[in-house]
C-alpha positions as a Python dict, from the first residue, in 0.01 Angstrom:
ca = {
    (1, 'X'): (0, 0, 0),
    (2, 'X'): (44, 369, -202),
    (3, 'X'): (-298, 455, -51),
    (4, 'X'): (-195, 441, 303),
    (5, 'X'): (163, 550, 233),
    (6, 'X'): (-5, 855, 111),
    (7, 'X'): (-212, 865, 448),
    (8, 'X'): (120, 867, 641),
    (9, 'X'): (372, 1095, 467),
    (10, 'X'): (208, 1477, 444),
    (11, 'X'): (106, 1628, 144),
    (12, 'X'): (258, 1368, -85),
    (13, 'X'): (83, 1265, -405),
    (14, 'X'): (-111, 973, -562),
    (15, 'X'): (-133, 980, -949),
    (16, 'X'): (-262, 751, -1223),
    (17, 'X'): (27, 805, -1485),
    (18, 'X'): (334, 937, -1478),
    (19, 'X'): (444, 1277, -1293),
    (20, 'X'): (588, 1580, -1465),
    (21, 'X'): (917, 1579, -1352),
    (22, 'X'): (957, 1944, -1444),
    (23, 'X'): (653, 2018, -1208),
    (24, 'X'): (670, 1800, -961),
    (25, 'X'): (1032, 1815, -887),
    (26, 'X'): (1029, 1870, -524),
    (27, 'X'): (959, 1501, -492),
    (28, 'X'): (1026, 1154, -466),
    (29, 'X'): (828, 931, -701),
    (30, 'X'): (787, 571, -700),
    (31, 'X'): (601, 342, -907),
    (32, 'X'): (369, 40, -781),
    (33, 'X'): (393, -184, -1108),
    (34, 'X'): (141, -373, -964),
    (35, 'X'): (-118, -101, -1022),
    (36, 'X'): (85, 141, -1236),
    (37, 'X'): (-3, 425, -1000),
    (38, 'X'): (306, 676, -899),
    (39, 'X'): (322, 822, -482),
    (40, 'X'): (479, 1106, -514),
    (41, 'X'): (680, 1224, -100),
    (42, 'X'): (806, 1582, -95),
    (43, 'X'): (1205, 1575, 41),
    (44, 'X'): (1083, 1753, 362),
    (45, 'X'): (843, 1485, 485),
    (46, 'X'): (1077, 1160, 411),
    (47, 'X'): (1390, 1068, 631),
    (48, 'X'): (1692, 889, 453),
    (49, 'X'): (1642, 553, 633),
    (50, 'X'): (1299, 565, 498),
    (51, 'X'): (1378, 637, 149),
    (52, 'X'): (1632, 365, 125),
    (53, 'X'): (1299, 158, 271),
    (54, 'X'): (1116, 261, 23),
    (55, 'X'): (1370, 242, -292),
    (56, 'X'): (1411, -98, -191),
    (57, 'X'): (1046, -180, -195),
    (58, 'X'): (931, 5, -514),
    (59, 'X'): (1091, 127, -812),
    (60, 'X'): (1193, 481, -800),
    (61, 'X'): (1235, 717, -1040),
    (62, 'X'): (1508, 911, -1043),
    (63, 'X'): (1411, 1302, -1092),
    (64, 'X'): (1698, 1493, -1317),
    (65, 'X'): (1523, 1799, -1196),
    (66, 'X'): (1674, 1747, -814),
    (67, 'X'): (2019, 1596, -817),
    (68, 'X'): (2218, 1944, -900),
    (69, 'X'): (2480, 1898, -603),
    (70, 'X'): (2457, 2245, -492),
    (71, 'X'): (2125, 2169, -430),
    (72, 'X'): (2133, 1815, -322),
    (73, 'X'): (2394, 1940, -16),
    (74, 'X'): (2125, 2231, 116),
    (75, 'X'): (1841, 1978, 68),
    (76, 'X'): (2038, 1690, 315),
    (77, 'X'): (2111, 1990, 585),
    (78, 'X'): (1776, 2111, 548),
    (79, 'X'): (1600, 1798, 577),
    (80, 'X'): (1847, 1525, 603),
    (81, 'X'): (2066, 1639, 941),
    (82, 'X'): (2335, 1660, 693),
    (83, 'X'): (2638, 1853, 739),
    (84, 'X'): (2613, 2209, 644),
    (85, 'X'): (2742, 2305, 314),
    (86, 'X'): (3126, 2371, 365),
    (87, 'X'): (3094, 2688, 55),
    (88, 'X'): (2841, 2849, 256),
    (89, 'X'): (2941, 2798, 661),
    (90, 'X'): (3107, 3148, 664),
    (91, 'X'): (2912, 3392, 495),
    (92, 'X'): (2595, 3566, 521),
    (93, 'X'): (2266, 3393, 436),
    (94, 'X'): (1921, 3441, 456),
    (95, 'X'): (1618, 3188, 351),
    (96, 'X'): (1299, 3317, 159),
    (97, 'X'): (987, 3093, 187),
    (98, 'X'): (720, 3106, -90),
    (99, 'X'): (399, 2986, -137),
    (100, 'X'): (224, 2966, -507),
    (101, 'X'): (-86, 2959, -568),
    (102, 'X'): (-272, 2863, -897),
    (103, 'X'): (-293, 2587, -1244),
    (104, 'X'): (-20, 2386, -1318),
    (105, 'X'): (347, 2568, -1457),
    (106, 'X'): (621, 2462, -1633),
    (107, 'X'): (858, 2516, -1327),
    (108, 'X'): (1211, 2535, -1509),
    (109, 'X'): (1024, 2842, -1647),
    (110, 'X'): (936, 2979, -1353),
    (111, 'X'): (1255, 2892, -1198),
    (112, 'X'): (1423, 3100, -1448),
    (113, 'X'): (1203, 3371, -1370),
    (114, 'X'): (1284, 3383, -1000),
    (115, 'X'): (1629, 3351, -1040),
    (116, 'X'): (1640, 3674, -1216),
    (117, 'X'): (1548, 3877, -930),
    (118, 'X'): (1836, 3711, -720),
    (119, 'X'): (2195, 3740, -685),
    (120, 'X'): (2356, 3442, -889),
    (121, 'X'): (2494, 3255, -580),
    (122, 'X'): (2068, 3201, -520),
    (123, 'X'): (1946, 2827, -488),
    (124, 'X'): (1605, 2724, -490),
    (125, 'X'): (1454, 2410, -327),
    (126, 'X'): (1133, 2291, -338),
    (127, 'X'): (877, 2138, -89),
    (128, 'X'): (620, 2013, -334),
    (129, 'X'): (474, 2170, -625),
    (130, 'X'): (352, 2455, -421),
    (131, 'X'): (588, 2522, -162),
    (132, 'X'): (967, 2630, -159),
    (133, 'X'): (1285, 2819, -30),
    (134, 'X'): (1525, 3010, -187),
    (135, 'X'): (1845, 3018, -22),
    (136, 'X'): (2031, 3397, -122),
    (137, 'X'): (2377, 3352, -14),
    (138, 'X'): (2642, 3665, 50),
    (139, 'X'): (2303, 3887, 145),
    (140, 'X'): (2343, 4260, 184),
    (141, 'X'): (2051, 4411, 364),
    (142, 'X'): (1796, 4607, 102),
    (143, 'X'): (1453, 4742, 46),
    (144, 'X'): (1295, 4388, -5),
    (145, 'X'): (907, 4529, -46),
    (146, 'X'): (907, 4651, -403),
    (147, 'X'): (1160, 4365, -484),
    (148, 'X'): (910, 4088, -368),
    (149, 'X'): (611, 4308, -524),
    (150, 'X'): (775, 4308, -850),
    (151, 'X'): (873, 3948, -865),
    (152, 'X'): (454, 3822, -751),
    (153, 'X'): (347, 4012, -1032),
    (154, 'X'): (579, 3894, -1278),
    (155, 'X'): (438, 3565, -1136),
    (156, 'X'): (127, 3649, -1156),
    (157, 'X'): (136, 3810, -1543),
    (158, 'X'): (338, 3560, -1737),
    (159, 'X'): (225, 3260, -1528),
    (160, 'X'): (-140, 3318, -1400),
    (161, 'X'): (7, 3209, -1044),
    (162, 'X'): (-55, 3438, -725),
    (163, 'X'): (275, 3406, -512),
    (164, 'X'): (340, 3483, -121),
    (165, 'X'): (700, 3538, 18),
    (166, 'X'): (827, 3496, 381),
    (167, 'X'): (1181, 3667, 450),
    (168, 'X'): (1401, 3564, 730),
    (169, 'X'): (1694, 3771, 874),
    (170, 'X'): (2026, 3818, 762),
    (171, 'X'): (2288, 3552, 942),
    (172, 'X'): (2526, 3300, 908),
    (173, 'X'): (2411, 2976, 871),
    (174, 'X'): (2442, 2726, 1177),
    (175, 'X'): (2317, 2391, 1255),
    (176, 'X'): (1974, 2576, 1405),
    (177, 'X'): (1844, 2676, 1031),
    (178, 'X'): (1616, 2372, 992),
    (179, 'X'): (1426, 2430, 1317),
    (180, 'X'): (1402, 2843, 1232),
    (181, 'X'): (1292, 2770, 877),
    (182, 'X'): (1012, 2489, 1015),
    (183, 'X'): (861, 2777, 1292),
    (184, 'X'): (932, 3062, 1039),
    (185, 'X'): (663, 2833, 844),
    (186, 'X'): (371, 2827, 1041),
    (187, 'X'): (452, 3187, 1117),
    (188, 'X'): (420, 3227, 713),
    (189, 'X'): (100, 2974, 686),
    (190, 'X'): (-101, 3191, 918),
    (191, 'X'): (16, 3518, 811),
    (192, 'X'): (-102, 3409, 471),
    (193, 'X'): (-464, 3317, 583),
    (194, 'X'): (-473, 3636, 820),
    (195, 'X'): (-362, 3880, 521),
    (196, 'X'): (-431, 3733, 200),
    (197, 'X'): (-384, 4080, 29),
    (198, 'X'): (-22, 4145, 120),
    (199, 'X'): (200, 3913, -46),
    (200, 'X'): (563, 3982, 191),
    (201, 'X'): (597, 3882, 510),
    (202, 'X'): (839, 3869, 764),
    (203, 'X'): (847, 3826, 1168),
    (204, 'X'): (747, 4138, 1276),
    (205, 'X'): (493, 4219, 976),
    (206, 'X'): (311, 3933, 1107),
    (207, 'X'): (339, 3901, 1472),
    (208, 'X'): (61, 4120, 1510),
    (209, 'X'): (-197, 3996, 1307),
    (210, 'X'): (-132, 3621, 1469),
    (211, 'X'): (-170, 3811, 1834),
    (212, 'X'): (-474, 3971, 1748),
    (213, 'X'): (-610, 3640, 1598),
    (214, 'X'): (-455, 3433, 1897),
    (215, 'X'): (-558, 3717, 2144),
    (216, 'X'): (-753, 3586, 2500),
    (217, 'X'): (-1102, 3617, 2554),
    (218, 'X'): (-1070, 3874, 2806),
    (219, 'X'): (-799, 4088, 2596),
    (220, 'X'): (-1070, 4074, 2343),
    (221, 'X'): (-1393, 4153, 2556),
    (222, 'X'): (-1186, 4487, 2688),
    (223, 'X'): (-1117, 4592, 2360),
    (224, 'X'): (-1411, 4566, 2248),
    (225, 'X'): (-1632, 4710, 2503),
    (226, 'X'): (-1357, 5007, 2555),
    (227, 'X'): (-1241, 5105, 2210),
    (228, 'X'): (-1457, 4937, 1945),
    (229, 'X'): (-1795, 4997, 2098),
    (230, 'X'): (-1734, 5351, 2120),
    (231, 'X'): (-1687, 5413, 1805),
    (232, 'X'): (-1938, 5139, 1636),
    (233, 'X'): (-2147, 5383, 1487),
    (234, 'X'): (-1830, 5532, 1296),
    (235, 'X'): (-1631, 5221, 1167),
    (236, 'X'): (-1440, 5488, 919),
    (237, 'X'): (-1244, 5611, 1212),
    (238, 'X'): (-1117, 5333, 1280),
    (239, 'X'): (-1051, 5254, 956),
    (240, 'X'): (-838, 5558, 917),
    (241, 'X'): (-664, 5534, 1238),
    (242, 'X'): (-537, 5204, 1107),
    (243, 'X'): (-395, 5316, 815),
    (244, 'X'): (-245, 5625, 996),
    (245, 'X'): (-42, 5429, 1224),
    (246, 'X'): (44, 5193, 913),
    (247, 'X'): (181, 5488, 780),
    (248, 'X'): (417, 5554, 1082),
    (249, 'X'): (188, 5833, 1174),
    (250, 'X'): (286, 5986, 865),
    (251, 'X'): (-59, 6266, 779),
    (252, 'X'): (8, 6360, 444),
    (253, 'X'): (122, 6031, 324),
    (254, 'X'): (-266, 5892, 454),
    (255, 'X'): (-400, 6190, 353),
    (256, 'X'): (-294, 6119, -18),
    (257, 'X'): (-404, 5769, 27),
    (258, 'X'): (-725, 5813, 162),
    (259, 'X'): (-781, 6092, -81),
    (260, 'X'): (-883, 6337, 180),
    (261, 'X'): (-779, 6645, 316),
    (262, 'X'): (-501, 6683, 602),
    (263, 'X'): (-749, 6881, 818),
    (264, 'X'): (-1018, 6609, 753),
    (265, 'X'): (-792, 6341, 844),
    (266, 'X'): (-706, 6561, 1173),
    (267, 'X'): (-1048, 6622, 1221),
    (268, 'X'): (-1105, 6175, 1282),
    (269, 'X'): (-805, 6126, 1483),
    (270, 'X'): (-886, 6434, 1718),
    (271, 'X'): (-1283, 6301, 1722),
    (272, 'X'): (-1121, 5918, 1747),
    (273, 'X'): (-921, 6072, 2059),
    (274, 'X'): (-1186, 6222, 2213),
    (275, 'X'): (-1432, 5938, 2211),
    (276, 'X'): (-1195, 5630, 2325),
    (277, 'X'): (-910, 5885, 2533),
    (278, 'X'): (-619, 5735, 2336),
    (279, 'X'): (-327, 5972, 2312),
    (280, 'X'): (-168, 5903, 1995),
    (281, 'X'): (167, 6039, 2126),
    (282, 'X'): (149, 5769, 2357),
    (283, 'X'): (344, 5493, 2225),
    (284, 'X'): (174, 5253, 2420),
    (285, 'X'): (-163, 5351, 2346),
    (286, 'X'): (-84, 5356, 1978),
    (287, 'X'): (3, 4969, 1991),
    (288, 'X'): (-311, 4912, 2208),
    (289, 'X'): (-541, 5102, 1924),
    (290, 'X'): (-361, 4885, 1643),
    (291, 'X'): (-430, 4548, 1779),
    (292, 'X'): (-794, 4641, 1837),
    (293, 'X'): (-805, 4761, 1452),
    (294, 'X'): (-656, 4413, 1324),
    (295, 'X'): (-952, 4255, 1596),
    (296, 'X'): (-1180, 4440, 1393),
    (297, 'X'): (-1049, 4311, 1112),
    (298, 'X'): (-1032, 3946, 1199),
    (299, 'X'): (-1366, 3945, 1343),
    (300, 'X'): (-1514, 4017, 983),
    (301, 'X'): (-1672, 4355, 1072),
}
């Protein structure tokens, strides 16, 4: 019975002895003492009428690592179409997605460790052992880069774990959260897979990435016969363009991080120009130019 419950419900776990509560808290666990195995169903892949199913069909273990009733309230109007939580309806909210990757942790440690780069009104929910959100309530809008880079090497030095982060916007919380936070997901799934070096995300860092990736055939054919083929024998120009217009066409700024000179870096874009005709003070152009770097990119070259 655990094995095909385990087919059904995604991502849920199947274990020979008994879970560590402290790692594992983002899920139910029941116990078949038939076979002495333990499923383990994350909250955000059971409904309540099937829990109550299940609780009355196996014995379940209650997880002291889950029930704080802060938490408990954002996990039912997260996953639960509960009501949302009355403390919270009239402030300003955003949700943070992250994604760990690495051995097993000690997660009230590295809960501690995330709450310390968060305002004290932060919750954290998991969805599995690998998966979560943090919830920062009363957000003021900030420089969230350096933040997020500090925290995933904190992560990364004290717990061996390499960490991702997915920021949504600043807003009050409505009834429509669960749905954003589900799309902002697969948003945050690709954008991992697409750039596996940077470790923030949000909307509009990603959205061009997934278009180049997602881009059609014939897009793709004109870019590549018009822009990329042009300059095949000289991949560095490209190369530099990118990081030029990454820069907000900032030259000394990719100058210093291309460790070149400012009339060498002037010297590719003008010979970029003049073999594909883009006009870099074309706004247009420039976004047509970017896309075919991240195709470039994507396509392994």
């Amino acid at each position: 019975m655990f094995d095909k419950l385990q087919a059904y419900y995604c991502d849920s776990l199947l274990l020979a002895e008994k879970p560590n509560f402290s790692y594992y808290s983002g899920f139910h666990w029941f116990k078949d003492d038939s076979s002495s195995q333990w499923l383990g169903i994350p909250f955000g892949a059971i409904h309540k009428k099937e829990l109550l199913l299940l609780k009355s069909l196996f014995q379940y273990e209650s997880n002291s690592f889950a029930i704080h009733p802060k938490v408990q309230k954002w996990h039912d109007f997260l996953y639960n179409n509960g009501e949302i939580p009355i403390s919270e309806n009239d402030t300003n909210n955003r949700f943070i997605l992250f994604h760990l990757f690495g051995k097993e942790w000690e997660r009230d440690g590295l809960e501690e460790a995330m709450y310390g780069f968060f305002r004290d009104e932060a919750i954290i929910l998991w969805e599995g052992h690998e998966f979560g959100i943090i919830i920062e309530q009363n957000s003021e809008p900030k420089e969230d880069e350096s933040l997020f880079l500090s925290l995933s090497q904190t992560l990364e030095s004290d717990f061996f774990i390499k960490a991702y982060f997915y920021s949504g916007k600043i807003q009050p919380l409505s009834k429509e959260w669960p749905a954003k936070i589900k799309e902002a997901q697969g948003f945050f799934e690709q954008a991992i897979k697409l750039i596996p070096s940077q470790v923030f995300h949000t909307f509009e860092r990603s959205l061009p990435f997934i278009l180049s990736h997602q881009m059609p055939k014939k897009i793709r054919n004109w870019l590549q016969s018009e822009i990329l083929k042009k300059i095949a024998d000289e991949p560095e120009l490209l190369m530099t363009v990118k990081r030029f217009l990454e820069n907000n066409s900032n030259v000394t700024l990719t100058a210093k991080e291309l460790y070149i000179h400012r009339n060498t870096l002037q010297y590719r874009l003008d010979k970029f120009a003049q073999k594909t005709g883009v006009n870099f003070k074309d706004f247009n152009s420039t976004i047509t130019v970017y896309l075919s770097c991240l195709l470039f990119k994507n396509e392994g070259n």
